[in-house]
RODO-2510 file (C-alpha; in nm, 4 decimals, decimal comma):
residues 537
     n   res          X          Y          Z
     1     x    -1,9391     8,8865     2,1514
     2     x    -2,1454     9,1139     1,9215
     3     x    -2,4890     9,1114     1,9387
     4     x    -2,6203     9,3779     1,6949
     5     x    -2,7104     9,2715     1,3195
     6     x    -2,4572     9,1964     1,0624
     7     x    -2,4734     9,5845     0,9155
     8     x    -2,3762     9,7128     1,2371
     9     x    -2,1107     9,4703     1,2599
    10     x    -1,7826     9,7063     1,3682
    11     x    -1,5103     9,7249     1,0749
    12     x    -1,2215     9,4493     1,0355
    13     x    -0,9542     9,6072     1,2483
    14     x    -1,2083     9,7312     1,5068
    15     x    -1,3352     9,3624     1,5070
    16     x    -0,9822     9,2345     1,6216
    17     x    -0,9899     9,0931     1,9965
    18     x    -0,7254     8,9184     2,1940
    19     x    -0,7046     8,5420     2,1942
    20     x    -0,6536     8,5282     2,5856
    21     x    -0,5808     8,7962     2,8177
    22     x    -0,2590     8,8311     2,9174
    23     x    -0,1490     8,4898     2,7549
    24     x    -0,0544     8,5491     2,4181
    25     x     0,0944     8,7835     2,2282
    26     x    -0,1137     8,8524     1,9063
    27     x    -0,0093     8,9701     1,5827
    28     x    -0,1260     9,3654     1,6578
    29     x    -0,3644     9,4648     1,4139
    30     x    -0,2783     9,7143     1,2393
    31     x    -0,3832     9,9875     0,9329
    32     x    -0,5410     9,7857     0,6172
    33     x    -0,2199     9,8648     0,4662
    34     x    -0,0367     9,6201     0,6505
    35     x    -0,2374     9,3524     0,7279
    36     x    -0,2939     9,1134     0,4450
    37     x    -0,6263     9,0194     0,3189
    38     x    -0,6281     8,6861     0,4962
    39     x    -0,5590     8,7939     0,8054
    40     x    -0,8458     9,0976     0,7485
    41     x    -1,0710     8,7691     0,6712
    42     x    -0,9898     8,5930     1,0190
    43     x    -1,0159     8,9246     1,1980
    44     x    -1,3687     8,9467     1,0383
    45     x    -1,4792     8,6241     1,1690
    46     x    -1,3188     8,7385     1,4903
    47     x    -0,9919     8,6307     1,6032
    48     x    -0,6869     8,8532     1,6392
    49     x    -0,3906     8,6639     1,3883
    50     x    -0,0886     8,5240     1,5877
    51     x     0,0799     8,2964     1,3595
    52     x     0,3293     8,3863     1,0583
    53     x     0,1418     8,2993     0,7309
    54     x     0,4437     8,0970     0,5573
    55     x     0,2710     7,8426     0,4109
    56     x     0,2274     7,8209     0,0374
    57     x    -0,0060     7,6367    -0,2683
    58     x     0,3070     7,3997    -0,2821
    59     x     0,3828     7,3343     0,0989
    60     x     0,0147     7,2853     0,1550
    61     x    -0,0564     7,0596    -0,0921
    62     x     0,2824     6,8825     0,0089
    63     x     0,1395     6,8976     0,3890
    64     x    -0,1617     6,7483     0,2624
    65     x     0,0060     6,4487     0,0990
    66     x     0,2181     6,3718     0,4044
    67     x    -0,0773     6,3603     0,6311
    68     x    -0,2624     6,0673     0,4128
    69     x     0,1092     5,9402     0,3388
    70     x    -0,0130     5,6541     0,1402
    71     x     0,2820     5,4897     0,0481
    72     x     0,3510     5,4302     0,4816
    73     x    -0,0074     5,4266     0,5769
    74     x    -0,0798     5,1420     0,3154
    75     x     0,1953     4,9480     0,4286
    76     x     0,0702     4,9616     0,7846
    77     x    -0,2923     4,8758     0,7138
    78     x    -0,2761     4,6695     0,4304
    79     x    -0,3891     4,3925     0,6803
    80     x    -0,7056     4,4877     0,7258
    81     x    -0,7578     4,4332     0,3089
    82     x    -0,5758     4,1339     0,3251
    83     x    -0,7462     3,9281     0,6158
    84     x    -1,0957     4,0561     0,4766
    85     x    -1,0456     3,8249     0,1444
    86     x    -0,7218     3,8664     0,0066
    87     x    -0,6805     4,0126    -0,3721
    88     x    -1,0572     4,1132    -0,4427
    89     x    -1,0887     4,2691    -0,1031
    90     x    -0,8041     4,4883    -0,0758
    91     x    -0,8821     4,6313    -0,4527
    92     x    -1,2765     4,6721    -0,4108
    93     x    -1,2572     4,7994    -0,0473
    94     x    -1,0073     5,0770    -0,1868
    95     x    -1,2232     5,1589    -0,5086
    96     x    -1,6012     5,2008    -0,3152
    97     x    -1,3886     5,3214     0,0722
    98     x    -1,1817     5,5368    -0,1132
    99     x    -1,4440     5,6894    -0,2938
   100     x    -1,6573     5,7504    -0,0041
   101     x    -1,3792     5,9013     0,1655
   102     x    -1,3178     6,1000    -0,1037
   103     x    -1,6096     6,2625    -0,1493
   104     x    -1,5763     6,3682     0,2261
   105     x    -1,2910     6,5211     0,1751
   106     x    -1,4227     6,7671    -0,1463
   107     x    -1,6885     6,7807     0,1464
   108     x    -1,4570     6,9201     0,3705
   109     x    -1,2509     7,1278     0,1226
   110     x    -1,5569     7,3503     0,0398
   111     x    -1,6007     7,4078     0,4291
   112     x    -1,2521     7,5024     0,4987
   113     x    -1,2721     7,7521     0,2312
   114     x    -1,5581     7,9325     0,2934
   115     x    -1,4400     7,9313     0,7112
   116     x    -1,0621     7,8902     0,6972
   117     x    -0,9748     7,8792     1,0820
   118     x    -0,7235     7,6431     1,2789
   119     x    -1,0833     7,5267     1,4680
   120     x    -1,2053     7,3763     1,1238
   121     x    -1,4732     7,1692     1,0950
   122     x    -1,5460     7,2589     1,4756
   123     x    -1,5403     7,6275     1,4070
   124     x    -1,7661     7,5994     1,1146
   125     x    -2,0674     7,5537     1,3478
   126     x    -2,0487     7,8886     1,4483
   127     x    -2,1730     7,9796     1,1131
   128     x    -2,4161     7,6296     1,0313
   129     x    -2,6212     7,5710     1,3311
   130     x    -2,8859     7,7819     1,4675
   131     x    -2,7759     8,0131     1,7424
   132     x    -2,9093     7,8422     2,0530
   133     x    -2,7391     7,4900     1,9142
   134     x    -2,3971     7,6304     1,8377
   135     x    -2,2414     7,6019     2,2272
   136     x    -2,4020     7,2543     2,2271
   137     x    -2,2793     7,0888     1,9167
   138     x    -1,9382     7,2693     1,9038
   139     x    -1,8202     7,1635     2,2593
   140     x    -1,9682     6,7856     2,1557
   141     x    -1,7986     6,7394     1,8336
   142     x    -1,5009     6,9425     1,9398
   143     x    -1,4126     6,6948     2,1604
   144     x    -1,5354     6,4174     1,9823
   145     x    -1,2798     6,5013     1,7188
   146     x    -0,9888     6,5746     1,9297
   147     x    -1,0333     6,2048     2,0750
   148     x    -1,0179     6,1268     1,6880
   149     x    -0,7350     6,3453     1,5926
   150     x    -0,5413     6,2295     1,8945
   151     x    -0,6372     5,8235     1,8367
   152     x    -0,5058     5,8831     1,4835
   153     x    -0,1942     6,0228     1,5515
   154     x    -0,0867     5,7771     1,8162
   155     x    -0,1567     5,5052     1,5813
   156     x     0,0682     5,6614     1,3328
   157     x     0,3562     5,7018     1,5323
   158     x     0,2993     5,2965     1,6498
   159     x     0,2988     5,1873     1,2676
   160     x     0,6120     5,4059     1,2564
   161     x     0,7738     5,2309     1,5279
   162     x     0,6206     4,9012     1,4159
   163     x     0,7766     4,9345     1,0536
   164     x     1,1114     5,0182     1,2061
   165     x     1,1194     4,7134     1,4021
   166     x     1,0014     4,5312     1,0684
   167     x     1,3398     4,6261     0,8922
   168     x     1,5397     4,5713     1,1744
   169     x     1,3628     4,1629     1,1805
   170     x     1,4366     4,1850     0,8039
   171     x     1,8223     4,2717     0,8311
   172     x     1,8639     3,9672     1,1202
   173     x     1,6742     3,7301     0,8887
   174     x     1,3943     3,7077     1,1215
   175     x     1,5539     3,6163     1,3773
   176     x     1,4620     3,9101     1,5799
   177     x     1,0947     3,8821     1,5990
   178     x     0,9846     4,2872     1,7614
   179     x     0,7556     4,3077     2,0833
   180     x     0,5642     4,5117     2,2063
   181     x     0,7383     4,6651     2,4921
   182     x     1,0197     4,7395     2,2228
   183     x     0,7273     4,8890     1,9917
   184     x     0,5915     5,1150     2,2993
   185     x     0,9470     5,2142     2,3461
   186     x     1,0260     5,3277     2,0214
   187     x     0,6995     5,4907     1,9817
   188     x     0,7766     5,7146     2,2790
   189     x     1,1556     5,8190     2,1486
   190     x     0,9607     5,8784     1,7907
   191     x     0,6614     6,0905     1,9668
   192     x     0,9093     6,3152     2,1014
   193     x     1,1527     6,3758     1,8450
   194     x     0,8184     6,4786     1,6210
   195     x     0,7126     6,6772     1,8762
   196     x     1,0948     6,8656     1,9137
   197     x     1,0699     6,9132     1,5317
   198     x     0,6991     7,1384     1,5921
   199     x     0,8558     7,2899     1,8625
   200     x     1,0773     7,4926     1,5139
   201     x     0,9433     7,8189     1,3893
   202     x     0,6445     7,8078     1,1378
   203     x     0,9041     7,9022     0,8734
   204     x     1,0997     7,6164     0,9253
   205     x     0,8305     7,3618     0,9124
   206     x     0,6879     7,5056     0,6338
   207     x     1,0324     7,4618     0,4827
   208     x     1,0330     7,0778     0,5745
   209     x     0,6840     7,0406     0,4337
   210     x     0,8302     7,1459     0,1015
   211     x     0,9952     6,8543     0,0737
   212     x     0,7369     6,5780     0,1967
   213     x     0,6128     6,5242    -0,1187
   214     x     0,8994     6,4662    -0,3373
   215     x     1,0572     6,1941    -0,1017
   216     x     0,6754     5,9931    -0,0748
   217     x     0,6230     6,0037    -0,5152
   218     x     0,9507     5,9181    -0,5255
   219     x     0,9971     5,6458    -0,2970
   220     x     0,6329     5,5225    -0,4430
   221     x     0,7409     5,5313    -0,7761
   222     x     1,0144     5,3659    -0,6941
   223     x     0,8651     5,0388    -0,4959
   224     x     0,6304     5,0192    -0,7826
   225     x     0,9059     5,0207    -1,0287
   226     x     1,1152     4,7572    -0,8701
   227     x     0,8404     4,5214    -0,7408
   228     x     0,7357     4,4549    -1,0971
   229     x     1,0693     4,4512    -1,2293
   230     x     1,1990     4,1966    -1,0103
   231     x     0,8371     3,9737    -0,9821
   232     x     0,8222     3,8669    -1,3334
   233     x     0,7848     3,5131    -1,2878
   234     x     0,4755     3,4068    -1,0596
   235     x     0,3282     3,7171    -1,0934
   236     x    -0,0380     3,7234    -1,0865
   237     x    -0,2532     3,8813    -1,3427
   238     x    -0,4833     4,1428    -1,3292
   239     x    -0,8156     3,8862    -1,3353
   240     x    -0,6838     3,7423    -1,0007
   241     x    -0,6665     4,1012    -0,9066
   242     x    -1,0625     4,1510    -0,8683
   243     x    -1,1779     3,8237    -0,8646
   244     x    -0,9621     3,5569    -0,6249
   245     x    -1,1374     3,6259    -0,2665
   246     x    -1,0433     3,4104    -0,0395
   247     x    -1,2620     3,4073     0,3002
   248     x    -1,1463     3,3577     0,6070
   249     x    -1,4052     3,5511     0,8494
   250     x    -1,6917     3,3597     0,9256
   251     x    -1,9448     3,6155     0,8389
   252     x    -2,2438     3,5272     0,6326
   253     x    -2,2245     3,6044     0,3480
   254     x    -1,8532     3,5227     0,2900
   255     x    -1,8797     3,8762     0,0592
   256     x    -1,9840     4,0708     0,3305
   257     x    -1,6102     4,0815     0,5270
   258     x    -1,4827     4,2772     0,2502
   259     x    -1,6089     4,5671     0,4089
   260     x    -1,3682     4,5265     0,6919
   261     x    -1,1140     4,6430     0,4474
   262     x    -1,2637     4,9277     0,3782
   263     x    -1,0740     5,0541     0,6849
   264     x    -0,7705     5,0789     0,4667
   265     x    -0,8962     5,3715     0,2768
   266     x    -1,0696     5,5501     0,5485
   267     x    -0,7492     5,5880     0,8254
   268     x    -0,5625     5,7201     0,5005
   269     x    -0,7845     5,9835     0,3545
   270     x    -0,9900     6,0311     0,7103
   271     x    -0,7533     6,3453     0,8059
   272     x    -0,8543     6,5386     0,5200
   273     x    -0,9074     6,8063     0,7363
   274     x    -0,5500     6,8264     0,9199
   275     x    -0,4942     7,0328     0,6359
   276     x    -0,7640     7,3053     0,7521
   277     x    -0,6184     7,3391     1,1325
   278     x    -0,2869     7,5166     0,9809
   279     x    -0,5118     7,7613     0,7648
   280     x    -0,3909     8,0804     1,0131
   281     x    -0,0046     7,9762     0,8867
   282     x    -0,1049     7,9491     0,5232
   283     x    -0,0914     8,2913     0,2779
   284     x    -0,4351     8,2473     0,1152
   285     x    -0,6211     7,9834     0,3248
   286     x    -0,9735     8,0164     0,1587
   287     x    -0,7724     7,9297    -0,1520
   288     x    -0,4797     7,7405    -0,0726
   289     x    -0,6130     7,5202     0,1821
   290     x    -0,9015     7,3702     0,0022
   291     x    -0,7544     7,3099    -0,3275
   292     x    -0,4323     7,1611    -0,0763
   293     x    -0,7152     6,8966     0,0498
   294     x    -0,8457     6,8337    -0,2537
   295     x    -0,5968     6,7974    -0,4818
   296     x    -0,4193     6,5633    -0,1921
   297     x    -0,7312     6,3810    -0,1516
   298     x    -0,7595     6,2921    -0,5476
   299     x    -0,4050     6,1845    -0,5993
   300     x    -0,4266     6,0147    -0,2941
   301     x    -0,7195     5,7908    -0,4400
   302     x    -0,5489     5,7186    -0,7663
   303     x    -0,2070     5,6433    -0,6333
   304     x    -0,3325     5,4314    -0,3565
   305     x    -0,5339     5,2132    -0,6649
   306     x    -0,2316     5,1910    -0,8711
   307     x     0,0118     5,0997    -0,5340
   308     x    -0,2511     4,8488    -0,4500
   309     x    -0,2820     4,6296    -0,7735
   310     x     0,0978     4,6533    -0,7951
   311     x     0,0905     4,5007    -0,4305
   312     x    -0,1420     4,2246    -0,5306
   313     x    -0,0120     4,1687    -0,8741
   314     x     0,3209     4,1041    -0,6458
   315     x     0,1827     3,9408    -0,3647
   316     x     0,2127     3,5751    -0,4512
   317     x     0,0439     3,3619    -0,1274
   318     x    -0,1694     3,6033     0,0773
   319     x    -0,1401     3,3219     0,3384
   320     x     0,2554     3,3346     0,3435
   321     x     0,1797     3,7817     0,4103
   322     x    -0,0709     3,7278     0,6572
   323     x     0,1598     3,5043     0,8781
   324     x     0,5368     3,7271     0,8505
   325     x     0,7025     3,7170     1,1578
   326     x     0,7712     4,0892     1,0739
   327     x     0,3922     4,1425     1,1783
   328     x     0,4372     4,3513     0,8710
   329     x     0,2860     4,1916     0,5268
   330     x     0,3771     4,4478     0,2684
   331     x     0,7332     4,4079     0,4446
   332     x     0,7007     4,0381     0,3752
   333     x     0,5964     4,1189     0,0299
   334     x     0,8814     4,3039    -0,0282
   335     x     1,1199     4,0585     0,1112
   336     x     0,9592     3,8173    -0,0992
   337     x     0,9223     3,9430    -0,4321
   338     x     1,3070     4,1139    -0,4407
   339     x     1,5335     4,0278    -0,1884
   340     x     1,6931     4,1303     0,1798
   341     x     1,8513     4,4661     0,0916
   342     x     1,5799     4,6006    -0,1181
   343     x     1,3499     4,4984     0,1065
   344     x     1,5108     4,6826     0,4101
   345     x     1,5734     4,9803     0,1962
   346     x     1,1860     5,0174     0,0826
   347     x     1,0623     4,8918     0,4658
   348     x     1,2511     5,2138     0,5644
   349     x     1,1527     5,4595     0,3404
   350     x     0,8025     5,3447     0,4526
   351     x     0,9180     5,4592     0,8336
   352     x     1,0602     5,7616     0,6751
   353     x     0,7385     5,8406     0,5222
   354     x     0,5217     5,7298     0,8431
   355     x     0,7379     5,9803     1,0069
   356     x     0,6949     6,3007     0,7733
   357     x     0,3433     6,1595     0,8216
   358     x     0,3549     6,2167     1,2169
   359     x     0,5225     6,5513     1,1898
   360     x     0,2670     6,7493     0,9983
   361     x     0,0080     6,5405     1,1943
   362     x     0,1055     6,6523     1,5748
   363     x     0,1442     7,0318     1,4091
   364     x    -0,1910     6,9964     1,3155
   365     x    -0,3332     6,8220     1,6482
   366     x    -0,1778     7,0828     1,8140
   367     x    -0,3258     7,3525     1,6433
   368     x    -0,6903     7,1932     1,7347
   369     x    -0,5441     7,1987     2,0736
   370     x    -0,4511     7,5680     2,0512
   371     x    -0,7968     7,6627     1,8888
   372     x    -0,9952     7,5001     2,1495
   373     x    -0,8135     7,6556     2,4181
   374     x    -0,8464     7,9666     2,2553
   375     x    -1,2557     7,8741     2,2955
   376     x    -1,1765     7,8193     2,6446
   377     x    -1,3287     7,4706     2,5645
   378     x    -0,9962     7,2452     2,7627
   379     x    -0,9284     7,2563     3,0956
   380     x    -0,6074     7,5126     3,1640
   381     x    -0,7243     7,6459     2,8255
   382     x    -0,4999     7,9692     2,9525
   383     x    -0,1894     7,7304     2,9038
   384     x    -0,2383     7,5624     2,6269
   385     x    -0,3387     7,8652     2,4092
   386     x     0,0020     8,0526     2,4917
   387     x     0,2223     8,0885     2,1630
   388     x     0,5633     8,1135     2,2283
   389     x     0,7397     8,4393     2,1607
   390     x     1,0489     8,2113     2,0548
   391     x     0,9032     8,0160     1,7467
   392     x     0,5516     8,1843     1,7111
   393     x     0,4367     7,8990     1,7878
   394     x     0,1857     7,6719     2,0827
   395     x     0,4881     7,5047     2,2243
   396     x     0,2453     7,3977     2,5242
   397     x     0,0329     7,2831     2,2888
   398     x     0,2767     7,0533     2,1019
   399     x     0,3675     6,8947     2,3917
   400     x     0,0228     6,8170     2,5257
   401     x    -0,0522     6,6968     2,2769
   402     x     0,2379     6,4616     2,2227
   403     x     0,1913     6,3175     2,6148
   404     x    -0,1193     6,2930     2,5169
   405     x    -0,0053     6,0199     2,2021
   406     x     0,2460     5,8866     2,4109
   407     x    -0,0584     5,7779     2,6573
   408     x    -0,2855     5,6341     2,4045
   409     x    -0,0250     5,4150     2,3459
   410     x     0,0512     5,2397     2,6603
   411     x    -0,2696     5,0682     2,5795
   412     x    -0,0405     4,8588     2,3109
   413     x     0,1371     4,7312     2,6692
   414     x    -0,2220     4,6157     2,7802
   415     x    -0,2983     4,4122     2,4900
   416     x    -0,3285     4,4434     2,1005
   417     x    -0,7126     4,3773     2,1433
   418     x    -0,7382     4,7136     2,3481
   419     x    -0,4849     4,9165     2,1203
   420     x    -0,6607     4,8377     1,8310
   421     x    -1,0139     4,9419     1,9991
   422     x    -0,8120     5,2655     2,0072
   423     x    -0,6410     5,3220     1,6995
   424     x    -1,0132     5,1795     1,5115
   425     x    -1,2320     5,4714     1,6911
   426     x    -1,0360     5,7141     1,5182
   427     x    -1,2028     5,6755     1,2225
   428     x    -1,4955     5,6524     1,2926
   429     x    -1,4904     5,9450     1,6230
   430     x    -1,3294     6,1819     1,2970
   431     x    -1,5862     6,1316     1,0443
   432     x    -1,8576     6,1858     1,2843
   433     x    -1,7272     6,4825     1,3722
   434     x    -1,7093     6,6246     1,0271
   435     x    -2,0732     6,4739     0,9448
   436     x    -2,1898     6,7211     1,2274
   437     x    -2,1181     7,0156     1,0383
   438     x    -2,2378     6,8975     0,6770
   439     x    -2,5913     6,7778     0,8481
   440     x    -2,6148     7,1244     0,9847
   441     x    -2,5043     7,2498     0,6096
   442     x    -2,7631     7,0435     0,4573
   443     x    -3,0038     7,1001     0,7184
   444     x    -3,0104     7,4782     0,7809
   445     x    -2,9211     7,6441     0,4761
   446     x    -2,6978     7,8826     0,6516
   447     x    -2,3862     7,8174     0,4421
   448     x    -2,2194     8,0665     0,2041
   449     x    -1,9926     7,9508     0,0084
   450     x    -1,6141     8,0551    -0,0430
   451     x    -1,3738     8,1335    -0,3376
   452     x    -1,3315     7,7117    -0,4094
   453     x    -1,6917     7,5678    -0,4180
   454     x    -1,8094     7,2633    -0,5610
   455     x    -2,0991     7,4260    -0,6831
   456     x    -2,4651     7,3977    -0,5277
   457     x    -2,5725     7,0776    -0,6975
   458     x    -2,2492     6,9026    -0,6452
   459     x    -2,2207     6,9996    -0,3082
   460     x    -2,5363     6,8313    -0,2059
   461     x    -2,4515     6,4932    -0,3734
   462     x    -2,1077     6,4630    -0,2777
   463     x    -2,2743     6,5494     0,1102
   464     x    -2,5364     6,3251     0,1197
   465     x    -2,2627     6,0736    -0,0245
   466     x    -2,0246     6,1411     0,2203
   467     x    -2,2638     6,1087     0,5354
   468     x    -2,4632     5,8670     0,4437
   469     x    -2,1408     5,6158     0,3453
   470     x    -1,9249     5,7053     0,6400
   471     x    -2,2549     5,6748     0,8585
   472     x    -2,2723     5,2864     0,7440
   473     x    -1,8859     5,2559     0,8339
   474     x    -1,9126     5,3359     1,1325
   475     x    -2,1595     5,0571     1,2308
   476     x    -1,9096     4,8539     1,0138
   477     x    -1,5993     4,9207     1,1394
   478     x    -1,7670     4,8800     1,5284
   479     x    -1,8455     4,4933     1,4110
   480     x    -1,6247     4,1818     1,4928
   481     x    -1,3833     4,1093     1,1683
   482     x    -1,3941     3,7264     1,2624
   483     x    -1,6994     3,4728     1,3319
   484     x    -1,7513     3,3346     1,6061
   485     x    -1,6519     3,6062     1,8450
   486     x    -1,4036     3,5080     2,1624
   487     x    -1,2254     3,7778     2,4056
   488     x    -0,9296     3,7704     2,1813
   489     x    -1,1248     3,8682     1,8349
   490     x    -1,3731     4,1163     1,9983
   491     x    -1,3960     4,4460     1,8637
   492     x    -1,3737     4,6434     2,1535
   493     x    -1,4024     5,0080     1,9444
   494     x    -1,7659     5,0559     1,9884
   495     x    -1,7203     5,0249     2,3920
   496     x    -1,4334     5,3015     2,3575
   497     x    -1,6579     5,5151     2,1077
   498     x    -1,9094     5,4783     2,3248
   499     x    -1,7480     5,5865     2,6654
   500     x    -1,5775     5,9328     2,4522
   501     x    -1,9327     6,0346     2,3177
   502     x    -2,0903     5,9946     2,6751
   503     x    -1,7871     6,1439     2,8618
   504     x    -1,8030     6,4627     2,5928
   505     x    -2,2275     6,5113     2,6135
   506     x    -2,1880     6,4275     3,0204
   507     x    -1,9294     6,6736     3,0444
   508     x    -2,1138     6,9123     2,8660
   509     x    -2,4065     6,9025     3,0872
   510     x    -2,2284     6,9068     3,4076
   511     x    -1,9598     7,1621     3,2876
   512     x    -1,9378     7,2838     2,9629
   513     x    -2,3099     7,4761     2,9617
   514     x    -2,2557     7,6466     3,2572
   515     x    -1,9594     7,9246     3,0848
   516     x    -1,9127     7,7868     2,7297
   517     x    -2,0921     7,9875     2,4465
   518     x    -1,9396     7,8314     2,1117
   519     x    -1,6099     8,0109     1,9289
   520     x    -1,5058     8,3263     2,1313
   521     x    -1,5611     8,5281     1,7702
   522     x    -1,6748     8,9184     1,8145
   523     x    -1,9355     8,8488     1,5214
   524     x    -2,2780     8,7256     1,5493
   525     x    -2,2978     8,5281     1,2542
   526     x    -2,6360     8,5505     1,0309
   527     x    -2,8234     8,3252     0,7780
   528     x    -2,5602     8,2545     0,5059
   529     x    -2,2496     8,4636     0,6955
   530     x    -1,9404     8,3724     0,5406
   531     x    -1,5544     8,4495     0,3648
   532     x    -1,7933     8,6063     0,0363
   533     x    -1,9830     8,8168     0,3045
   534     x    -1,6875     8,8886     0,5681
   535     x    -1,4943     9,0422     0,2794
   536     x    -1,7559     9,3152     0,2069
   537     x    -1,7563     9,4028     0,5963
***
């Protein structure tokens, strides 16, 4: 690592170290000439490039919609909306959640583009905390965030497997009522055909990014189309919309348990930055990747509004959804409002969407996995960070991190009280991790921005918005959803949360400080270092 002052920094190409010696086979850096300028940009902030750029505006912005996947991830968490007060609930938890999600994700955009790295929001500490904090807080959030990325993506493949089962109870007219040994099951076949797909060449999943989006608008569109075509009669009007609330909790105030649904929005929009962790495949990351996240993030918002008052314009008796034997209510709803095969066909394309959901999600857990190994911050880092010469790609990675889903899940064979402790950690383990690095932004002053900014003023509001609303969540989403509390109701996330941030600071101070130093970067990063700066280097 450098030490000398940013005008005695060495040039780009001299800059260029390997990732791991002897366990990876770099991209060789080469004349200007031949090394485009995004790969001049990550050699400047001091890795050596080992993965094919293939990824475009279209395929990232179509990787970005299939991680939030609303039209799936609704389906599988419209619950939470549902048993928080029905109608009202579900639409005002989406319209103040979303919004607070959203405005973490611009958050995040600006980051990724002024730092565009498959670390992310973990690698941007390097260049927003003081020096002597910048070991500290990287190896505590890194992990803290790979618990999050890795709850989150195991509780995407078990809605997938859950939504399968759901058609298949659909198509025997209930009479096959899923468990949850066949839910682990399925999860596990699921887990590792997703991970056989990342085990393809960069250019072939950038190819079956392409086409994420067009099947989700589509099939959206679609539901939309056909749920109010076929619900004419009994449908309820947009007054019952914002105003039934029905409450079932037993918090005081009754009002307050809308909050719970607020959960909705946040698991859908809370991997804003998967997007960022596959900025060394994409062609122009400080570009691409933020306006991928953004853009994604906006749509997201709207569409998810729109999907959602179709839903409860639809939904006739929130009782009759809350009670399917399915243990899927939007499946119910669907059932209900047009019919056996319709319903089947549209509970599928939701597991067909969950699934181009999981894909792009286990590329990009993997890539954390790779760029933290690359920081020598895992255990057998010198495994994990190994690309293959085959694909170009972590293929170690990609399948540690897929046992590692597979595991989370077993929980679900424990109980559903201790799987959803799990899969309810990962938003709130993920948002704290990105809050690190905007507190240090707001804090320090070191950041400079990149070519997509919000602009100064902006950027402050839509920071303090996004930590200061995703802060309250997370006491929110560690609370009980029902009054009075028994073993069964117990939210048992704040126990879980509690053991990863305690595991991550007590392995720090038994392990961690003894060899870890922060990003393995050949730069030492001054006040305001960053893509505008890196390019006149």
């Amino acid at each position: 690592m450098a030490t000398g002052s940013l005008e005695k920094t060495p040039s780009v190409t001299q800059q260029a170290t390997a990732v791991a010696s002897g366990s990876v086979t770099p991209v060789s850096p080469s004349s200007s000439d031949d090394v485009d300028e995004a790969d001049k940009m990550l050699e400047a902030m001091g890795y050596t490039p080992v993965f094919k750029r293939e990824f475009s505006s279209w395929s990232s912005f179509s990787f970005a919609m299939s991680i939030s996947g609303v039209y799936g991830s609704l389906m599988s968490t419209w619950i939470y909306g549902l048993q928080a007060g029905g109608a009202a609930a579900i639409m005002w938890s989406w319209v103040l959640g979303g919004a607070g999600a959203l405005a973490l994700a611009l958050s995040l955009a600006e980051l990724s583009s002024a730092y565009p790295s498959s670390g992310a929001m973990y690698f941007t500490l390097k260049f927003l905390a003081p020096e002597e904090y910048v070991s500290a807080l990287c190896w505590i959030s890194g992990y803290i965030n790979l618990v999050g990325t890795i709850t989150g993506s195991a509780a995407t493949e078990y809605a997938s497997s859950q939504m399968l089962l759901a058609a298949v109870s659909i198509a025997s007219d209930f009479a096959y009522t899923p468990t949850t040994h066949h839910v682990v099951a399925v999860m596990a076949l699921l887990t590792v055909v997703h991970a056989s797909v990342n085990s393809l060449p960069t250019v072939w999943l950038n190819r079956l990014a392409s086409g994420y989006v067009v099947f989700h608008v589509s099939v959206l569109v679609g539901a939309c189309a056909t749920l109010l075509a076929q619900q004419r009669a009994g449908r309820h009007d947009i007054a019952y919309a914002f105003t039934d609330f029905q409450p079932s909790s037993g918090w005081s105030p009754p009002g307050f348990a809308f909050l719970f649904g607020c959960l909705t929005p946040a698991w859908i929009m809370t991997g804003a930055d998967s997007t960022a962790r596959i900025a060394e495949e994409a062609k122009d990351p400080a570009r691409i990747v933020p306006k991928a996240i953004a853009n994604a993030a906006t749509f997201t918002y709207v569409v998810g509004f729109l999907f959602n008052l179709v839903l409860v314009l639809c939904m006739g008796d929130p009782l009759d959804l809350i009670n399917s034997p399915s243990g899927q209510p939007v499946a119910q709803l669907f059932f209900n409002a047009m019919g056996r095969v319709p319903a089947i066909f549209f509970t599928l394309s939701g597991f067909v969407v969950m699934n181009l959901v999981a894909i792009p999600g286990l590329q990009s857990g993997s890539r954390t996995i790779f760029a933290f190994a690359r920081d020598d911050l895992l255990p057998l880092s010198h495994i994990w960070r190994r690309i293959s010469p085959r694909s170009g790609t972590p293929i170690a990675a990609v399948w540690l991190y897929a046992a590692l889903e597979i595991t989370v899940n077993l929980l679900g064979l424990a109980s559903d009280t201790a799987i959803g402790a799990v899969f309810n950690v990962c938003t709130v383990a993920l948002n704290l991790s990105y809050a690190i690095p905007l507190v240090c932004k707001l804090r320090y002053g070191r950041f400079e921005p990149g070519p997509w900014s919000l602009g100064r003023r902006t950027s402050v509001v839509l920071n303090v918005v996004a930590v200061a609303w995703n802060a309250f969540m997370a006491v929110i989403f560690f609370l009980p959803t029902r009054l009075p509390v028994t073993v069964e109701n117990m939210n048992y996330a704040v126990v879980v949360f509690f053991f990863v941030v305690v595991f991550s600071v007590g392995f720090w101070f038994t392990h961690g400080r003894h060899f870890y130093t922060g990003p393995r970067t050949t730069i030492q990063p001054q006040r305001g270092y960053g893509v505008a700066m890196i390019r006149e280097v």
